[in-house]
SERO-4910 file (N, C-alpha, C, O; in steps of 0.05 Angstrom, whole numbers):
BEGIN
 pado doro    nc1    nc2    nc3   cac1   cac2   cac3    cc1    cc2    cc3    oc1    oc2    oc3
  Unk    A   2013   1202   1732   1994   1222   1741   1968   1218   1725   1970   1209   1702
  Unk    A   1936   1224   1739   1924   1217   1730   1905   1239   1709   1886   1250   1721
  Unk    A   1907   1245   1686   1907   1266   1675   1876   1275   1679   1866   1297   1682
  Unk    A   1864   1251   1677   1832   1262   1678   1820   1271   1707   1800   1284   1710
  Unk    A   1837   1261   1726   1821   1272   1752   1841   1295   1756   1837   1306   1777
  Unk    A   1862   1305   1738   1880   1329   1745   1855   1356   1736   1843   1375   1746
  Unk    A   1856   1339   1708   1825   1366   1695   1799   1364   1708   1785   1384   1703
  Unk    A   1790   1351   1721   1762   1356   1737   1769   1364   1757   1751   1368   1773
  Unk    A   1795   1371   1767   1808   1383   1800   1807   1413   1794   1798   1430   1809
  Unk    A   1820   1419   1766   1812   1443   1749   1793   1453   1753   1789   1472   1768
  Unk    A   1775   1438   1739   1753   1453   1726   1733   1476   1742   1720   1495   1735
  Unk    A   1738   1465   1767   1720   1483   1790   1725   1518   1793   1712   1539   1796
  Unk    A   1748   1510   1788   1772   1536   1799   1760   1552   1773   1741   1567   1775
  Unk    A   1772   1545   1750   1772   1553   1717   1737   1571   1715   1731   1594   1712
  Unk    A   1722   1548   1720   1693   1560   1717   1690   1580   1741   1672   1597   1738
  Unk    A   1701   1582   1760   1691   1603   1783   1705   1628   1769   1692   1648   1766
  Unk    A   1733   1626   1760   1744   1648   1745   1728   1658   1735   1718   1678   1744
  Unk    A   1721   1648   1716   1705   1659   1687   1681   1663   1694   1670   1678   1677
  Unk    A   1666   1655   1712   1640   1663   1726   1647   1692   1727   1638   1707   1710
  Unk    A   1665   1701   1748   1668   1721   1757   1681   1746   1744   1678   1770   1748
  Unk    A   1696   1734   1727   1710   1759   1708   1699   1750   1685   1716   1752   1668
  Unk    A   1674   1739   1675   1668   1732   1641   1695   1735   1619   1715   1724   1628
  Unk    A   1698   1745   1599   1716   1746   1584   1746   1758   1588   1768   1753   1577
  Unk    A   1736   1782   1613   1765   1793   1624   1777   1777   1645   1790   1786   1664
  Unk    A   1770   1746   1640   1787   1730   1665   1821   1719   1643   1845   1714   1649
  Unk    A   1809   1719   1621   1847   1724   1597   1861   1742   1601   1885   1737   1600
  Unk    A   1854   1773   1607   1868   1790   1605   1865   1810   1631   1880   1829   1636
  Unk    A   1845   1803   1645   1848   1818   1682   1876   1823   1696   1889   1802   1698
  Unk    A   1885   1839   1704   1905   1839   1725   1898   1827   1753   1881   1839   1766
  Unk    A   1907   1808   1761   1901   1800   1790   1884   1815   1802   1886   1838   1794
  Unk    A   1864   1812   1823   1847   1824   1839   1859   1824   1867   1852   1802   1877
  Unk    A   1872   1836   1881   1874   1827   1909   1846   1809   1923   1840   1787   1933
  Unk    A   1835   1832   1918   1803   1825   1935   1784   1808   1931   1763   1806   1942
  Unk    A   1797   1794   1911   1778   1764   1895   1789   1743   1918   1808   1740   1933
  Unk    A   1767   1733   1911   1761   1701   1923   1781   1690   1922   1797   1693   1904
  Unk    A   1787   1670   1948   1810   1652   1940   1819   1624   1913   1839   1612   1905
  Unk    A   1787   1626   1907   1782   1600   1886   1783   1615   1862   1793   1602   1843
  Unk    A   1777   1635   1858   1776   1656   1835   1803   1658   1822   1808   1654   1798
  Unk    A   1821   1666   1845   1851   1676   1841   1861   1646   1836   1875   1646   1815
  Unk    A   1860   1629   1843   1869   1603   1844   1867   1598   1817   1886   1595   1801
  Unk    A   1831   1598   1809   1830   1590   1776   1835   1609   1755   1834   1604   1731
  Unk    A   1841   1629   1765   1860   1650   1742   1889   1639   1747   1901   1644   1726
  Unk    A   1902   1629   1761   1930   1619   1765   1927   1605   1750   1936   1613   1728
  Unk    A   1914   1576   1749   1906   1560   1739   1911   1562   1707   1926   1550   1691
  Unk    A   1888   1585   1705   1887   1575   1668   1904   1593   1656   1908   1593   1632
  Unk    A   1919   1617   1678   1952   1629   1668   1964   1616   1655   1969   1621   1632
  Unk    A   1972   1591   1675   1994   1567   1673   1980   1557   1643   1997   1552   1626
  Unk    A   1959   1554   1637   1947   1535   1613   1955   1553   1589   1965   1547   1567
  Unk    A   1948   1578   1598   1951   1592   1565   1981   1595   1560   1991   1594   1538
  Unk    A   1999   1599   1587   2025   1589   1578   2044   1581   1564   2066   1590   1560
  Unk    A   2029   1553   1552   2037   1529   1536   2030   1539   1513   2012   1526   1504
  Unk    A   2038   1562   1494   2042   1561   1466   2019   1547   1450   1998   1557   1441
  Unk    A   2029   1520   1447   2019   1504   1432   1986   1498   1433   1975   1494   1412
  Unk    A   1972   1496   1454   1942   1495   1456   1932   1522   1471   1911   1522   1483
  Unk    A   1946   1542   1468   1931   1572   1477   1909   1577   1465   1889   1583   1479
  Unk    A   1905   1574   1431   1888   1582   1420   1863   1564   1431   1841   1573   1437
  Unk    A   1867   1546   1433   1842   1526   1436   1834   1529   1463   1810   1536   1466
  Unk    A   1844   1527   1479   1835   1532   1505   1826   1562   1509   1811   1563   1529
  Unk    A   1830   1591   1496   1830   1611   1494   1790   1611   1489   1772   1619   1503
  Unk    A   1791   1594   1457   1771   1591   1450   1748   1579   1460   1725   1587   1455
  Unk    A   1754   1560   1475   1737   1542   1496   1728   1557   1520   1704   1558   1528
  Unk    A   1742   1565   1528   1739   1590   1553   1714   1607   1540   1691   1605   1549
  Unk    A   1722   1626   1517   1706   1644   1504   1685   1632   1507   1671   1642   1525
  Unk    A   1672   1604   1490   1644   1593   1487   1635   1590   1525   1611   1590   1532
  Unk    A   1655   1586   1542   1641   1581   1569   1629   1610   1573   1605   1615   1574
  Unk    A   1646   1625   1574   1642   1656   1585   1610   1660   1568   1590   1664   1583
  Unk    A   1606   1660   1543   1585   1669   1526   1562   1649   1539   1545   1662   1550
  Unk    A   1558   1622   1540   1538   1598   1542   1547   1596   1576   1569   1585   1572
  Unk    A   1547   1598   1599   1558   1595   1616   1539   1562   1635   1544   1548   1654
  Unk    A   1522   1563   1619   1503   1543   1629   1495   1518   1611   1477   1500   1612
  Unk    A   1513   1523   1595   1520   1495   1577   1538   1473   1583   1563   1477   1583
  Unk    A   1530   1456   1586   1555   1432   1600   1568   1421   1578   1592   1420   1582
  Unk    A   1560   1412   1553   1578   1407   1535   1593   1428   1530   1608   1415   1515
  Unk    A   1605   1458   1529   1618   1471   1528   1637   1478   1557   1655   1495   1557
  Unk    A   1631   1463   1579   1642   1460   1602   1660   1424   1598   1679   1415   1612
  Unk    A   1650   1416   1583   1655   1384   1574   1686   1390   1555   1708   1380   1558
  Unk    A   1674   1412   1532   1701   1420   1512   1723   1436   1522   1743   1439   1509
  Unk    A   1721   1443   1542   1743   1460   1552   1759   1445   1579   1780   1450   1592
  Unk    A   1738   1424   1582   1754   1408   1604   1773   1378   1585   1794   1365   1589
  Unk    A   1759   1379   1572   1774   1364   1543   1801   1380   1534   1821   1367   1527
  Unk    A   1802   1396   1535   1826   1419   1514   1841   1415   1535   1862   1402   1531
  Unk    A   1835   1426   1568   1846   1423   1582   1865   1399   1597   1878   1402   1617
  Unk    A   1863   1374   1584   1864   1341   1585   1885   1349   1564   1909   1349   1569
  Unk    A   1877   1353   1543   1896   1351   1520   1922   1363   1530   1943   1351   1527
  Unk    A   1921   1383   1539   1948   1396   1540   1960   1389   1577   1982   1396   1585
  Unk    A   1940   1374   1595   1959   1361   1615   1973   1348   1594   1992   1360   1583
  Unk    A   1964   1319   1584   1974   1295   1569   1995   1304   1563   2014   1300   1578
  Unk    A   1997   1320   1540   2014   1330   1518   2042   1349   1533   2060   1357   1520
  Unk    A   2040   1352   1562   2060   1370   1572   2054   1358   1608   2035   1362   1623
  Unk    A   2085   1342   1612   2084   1326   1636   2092   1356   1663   2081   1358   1685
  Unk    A   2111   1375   1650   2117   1405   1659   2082   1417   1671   2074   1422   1694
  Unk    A   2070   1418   1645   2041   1435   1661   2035   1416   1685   2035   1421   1708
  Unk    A   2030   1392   1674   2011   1377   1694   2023   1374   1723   2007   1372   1742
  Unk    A   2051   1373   1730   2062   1379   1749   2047   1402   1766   2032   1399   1785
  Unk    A   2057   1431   1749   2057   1447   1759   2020   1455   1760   2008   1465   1779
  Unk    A   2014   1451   1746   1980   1445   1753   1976   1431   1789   1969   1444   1809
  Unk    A   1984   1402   1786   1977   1389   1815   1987   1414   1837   1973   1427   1853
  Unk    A   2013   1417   1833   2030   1440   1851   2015   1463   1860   2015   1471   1883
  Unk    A   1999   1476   1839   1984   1494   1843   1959   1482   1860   1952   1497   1879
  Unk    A   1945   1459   1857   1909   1447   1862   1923   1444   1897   1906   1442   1915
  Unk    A   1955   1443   1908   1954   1434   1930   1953   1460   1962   1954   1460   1986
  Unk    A   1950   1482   1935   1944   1504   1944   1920   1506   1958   1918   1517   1980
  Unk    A   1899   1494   1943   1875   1502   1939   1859   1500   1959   1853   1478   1968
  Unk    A   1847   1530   1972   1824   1523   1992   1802   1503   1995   1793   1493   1974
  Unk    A   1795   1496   2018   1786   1472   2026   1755   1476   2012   1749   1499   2007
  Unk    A   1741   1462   2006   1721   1478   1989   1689   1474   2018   1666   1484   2017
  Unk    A   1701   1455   2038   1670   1464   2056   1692   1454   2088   1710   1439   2084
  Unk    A   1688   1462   2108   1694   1458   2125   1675   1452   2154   1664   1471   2165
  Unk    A   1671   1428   2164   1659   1425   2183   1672   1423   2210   1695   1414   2208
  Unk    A   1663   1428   2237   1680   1421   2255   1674   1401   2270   1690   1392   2286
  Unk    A   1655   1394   2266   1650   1363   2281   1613   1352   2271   1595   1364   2259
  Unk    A   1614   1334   2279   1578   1322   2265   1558   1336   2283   1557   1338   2307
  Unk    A   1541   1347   2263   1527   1358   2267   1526   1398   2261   1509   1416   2260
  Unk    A   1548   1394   2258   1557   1426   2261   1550   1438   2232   1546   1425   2212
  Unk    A   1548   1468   2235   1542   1475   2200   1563   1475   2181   1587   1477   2186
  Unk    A   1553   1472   2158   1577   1471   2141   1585   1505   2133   1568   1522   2137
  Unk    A   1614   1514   2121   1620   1537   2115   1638   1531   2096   1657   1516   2098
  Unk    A   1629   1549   2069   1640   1546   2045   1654   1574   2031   1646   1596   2034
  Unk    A   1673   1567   2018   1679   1585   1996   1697   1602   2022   1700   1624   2012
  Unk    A   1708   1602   2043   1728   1605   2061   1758   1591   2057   1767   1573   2043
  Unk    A   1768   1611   2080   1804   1603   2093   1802   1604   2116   1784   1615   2127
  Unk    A   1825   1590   2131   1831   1589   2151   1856   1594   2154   1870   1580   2139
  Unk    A   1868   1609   2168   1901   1619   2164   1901   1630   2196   1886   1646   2207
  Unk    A   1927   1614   2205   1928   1623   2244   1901   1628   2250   1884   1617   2236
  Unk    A   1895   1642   2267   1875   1661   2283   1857   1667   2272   1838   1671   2287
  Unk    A   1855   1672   2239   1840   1683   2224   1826   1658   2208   1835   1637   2199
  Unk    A   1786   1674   2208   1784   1654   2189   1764   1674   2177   1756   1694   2187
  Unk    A   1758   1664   2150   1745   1685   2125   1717   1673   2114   1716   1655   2097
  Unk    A   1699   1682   2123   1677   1662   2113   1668   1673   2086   1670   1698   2083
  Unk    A   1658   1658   2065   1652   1657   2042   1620   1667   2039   1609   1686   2028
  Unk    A   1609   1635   2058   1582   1639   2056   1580   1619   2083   1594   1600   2089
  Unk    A   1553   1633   2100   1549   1613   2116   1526   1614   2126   1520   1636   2135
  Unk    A   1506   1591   2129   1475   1594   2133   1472   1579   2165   1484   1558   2172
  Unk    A   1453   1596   2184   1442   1580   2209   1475   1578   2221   1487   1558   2224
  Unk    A   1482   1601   2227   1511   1596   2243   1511   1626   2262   1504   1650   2260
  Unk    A   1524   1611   2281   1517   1635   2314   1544   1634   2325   1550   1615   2339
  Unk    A   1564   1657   2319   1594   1659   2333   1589   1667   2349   1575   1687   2354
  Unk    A   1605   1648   2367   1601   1666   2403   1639   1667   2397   1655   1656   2383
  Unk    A   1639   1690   2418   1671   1681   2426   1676   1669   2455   1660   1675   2473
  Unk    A   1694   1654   2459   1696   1636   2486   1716   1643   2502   1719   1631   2524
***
């Protein structure tokens, strides 16, 4: 398994969490009504703080994201911590991939030319738009 593209598959999810819940993304109770990428990267770094052994550090790394949110070497240290403890535990990194194969599509087009639509689902009949610019639903 490839540990470093497991943590950059992360990292999207992790930072949208913590975007959205700043420091109460450690201790929030689930949101129903959150985002699908949101809930995904609170699953996510659940599973991370998990592991006993690198909670504190990853705990801590999170903290400096939430505080500096626009610092990339502190997006760099926490995607590092996060590496350390795939490596170090073949169990997370499993269940990490297991979780990323969940993961909403992050832009969806329907053919060339067409607009793009992000931060959505598509489930049967239903679809949930996120964000979507220069787009005209007809029904047919």
């Amino acid at each position: 398994m490839d540990i470093v593209a497991l943590a950059n598959q992360v990292m999207p999810y992790i930072t949208a969490a913590v975007g959205a819940y700043g420091g109460a993304v450690l201790t929030k109770a689930q949101d129903l009504a959150a985002d699908e990428s949101v809930n995904l990267g609170r699953r996510l770094l659940q599973r991370f703080l998990s592991r006993e052994e690198s909670r504190e550090r990853i705990e801590s790394a999170v903290q400096d994201v939430v505080e500096t949110p626009d610092d990339e070497d502190l997006h760099a240290a926490l995607r590092g911590q996060l590496k350390k403890a795939l490596a170090a535990d073949p169990g997370l990194a499993g269940d990490v991939a297991e979780l990323l194969r969940t993961a909403p599509a992050a832009a969806i087009a329907a053919n060339v030319g067409s607009q793009i639509v992000s931060g959505s689902s598509i489930s049967g009949d239903n679809i949930q738009i996120g964000q979507a610019r220069d787009v005209d639903i007809r029904r047919h």
